[in-house]
N, C-alpha and C positions, 0 to 999 in steps of 0.2 A: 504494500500500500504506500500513497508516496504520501510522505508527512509534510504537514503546515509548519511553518516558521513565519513568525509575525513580526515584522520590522518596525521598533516603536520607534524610529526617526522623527515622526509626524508626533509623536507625543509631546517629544523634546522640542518640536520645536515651537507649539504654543504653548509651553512652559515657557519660553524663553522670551517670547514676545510678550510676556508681562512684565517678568523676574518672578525670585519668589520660586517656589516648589510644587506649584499648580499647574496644569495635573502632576502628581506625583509617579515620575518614568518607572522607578519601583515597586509601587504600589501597584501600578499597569500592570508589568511584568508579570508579577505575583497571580495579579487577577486573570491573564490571558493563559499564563498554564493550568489554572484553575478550568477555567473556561473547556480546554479540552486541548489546546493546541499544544504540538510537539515538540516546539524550539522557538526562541527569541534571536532576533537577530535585531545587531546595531551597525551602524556605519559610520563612526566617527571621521570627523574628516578636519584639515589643519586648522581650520579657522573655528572650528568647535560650533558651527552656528547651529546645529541642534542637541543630536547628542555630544556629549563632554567627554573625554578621556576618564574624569572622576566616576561619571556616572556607569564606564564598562568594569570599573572595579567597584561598587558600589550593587551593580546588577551580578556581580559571579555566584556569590556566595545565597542568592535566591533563582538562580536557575538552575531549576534539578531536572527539564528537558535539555536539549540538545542547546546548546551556547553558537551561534555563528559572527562572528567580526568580522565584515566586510572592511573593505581600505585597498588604497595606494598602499605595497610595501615601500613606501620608505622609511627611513630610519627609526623616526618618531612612532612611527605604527608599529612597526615590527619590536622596535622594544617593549611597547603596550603587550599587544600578543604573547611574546614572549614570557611575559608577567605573568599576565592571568592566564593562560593555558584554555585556551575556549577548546570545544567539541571542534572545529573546522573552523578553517579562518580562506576567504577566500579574497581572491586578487582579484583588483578592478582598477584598471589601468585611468584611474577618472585626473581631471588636470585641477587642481587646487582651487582652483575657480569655477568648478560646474557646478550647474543648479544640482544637476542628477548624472547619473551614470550615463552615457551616450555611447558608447562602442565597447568591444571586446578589443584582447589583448590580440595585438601582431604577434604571433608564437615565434614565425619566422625572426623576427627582425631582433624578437627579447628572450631569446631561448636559453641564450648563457644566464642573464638576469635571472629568470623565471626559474634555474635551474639550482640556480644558489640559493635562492630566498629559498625556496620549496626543502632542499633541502637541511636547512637549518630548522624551519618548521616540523618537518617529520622528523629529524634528530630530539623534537621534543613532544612524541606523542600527541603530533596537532593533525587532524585531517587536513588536507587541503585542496582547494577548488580552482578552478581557473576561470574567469568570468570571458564569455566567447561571443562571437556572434555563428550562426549557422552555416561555418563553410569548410567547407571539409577538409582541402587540406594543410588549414590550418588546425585544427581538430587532430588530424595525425599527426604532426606535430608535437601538441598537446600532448600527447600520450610517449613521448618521448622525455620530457620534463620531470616523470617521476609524481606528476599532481594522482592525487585518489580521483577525483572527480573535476567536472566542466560543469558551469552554469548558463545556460543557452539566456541570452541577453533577449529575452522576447518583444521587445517594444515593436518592432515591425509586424508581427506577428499580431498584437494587439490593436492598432493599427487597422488592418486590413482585412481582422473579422468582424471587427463594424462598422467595416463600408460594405462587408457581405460577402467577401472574399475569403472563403474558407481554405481557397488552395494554399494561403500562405503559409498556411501550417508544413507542409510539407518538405520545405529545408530543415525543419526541424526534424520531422520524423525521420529522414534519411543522416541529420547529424546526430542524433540518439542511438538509431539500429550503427551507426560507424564506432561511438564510441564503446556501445556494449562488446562490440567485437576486440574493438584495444585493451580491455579490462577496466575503462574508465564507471566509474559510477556516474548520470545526469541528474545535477537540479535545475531548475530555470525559475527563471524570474525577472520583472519589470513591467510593469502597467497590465500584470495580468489583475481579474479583477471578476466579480460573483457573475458578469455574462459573459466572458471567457474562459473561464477557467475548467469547467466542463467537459467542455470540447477538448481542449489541450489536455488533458489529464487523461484523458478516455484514448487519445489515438498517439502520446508519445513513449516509447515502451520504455520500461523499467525506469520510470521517472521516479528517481525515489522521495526527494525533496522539491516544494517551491514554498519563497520568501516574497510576503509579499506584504507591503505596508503603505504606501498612499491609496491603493484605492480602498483595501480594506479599511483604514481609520476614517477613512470618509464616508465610505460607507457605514459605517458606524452611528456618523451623526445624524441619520434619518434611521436606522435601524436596531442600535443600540450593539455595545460591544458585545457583550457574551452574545445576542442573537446573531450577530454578522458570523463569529469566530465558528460558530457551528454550521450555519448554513456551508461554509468552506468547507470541514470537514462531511459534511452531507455529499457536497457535489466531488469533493477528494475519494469518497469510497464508496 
């Protein structure tokens, strides 16, 4: 079954647009594995504008699902990770300056990079992910690195199931059935969301993991959180 992981980015960040500890990113936390879901995922990024470095040591010691730390490895992050010791920390090639994650990693061009960080990481009993876009032969690639698993960057994919375009799915299907065959495990994630998610889940094999957090906490706010976090798992299995 492929598990939920709920990115409370969107918590932290109308905490922050007040000050103050409202909503409280912990207290979330607590309540969303509560709720049913199987991992928390954060994304701390250099300028702290949502989540906080404090607050992924802050959140370890109350996540008894699966822990994931999304980030740029660089330096600053990787010494965080290295700290706290999450369940999977996965790479995401984003520029200091993105609103959001917007591309997967060039394997080709970052393989030595890709192949040091990864292994420092797995020197410390850390899963590790590769954040990708659907193309294959950088996906072989990938599997050259030593990563456990690829996170298919689905924003295109999201995209163009609701203009009604269901074939878009199917870079995906074909970069999942390549990875299974490398021994890679797939998560995916990005503006998947309660009328995508279904679909994608039902036709990409062995999807084990998706992380997903703006539209879920939006969805929240007409639906309420424990009822969104369920309905996910409803349409997940």
């Amino acid at each position: 079954m492929t598990k939920l992981s709920v990115n409370i980015n969107k918590i932290a960040t109308l905490r922050n647009s007040r000050g103050g500890n409202m909503p409280n990113v912990v207290q979330a936390a607590i309540d969303i594995q509560e709720f049913g879901a199987e991992g928390i995922t954060v994304h701390p990024r250099p300028d702290e504008r949502h989540i906080r470095y404090q607050d992924v040591y802050d959140l370890k010691p109350i996540v008894t699902t699966e822990f994931n730390i999304e980030g740029n490895p660089i330096k600053k992050f990787m010494d965080l990770v290295l700290d706290v010791k999450p369940t999977q920390v996965t790479l995401v090639p984003d520029a200091e300056d993105a609103i959001t994650s917007n591309a997967g990693w060039d394997t080709k061009k970052h393989i030595d990079f890709l192949v040091d960080v990864i292994v420092e990481f797995k020197r410390n009993n850390i899963r590790t992910s590769i954040f990708m876009d659907p193309v294959l032969p950088l996906i072989e690639v990938a599997a050259k690195t030593g990563t456990d698993r690829i996170e298919l960057y689905t924003e295109e994919y999201a995209t163009q199931y609701a203009l009604g375009n269901k074939k878009a799915i199917e870079p995906y299907i074909n970069s999942a059935k390549l990875a299974g065959e490398l021994g890679l495990g797939v998560n995916a994630g990005h503006d998947l969301s309660l009328d995508n998610i279904e679909y994608f889940a039902n036709n990409i094999p062995n999807l084990l993991e998706v992380s997903i957090g703006h539209a879920l906490i939006s969805e929240s706010l007409y639906l309420g959180l424990q009822n969104v976090v369920n309905m996910y798992l409803h349409k997940l299995k």
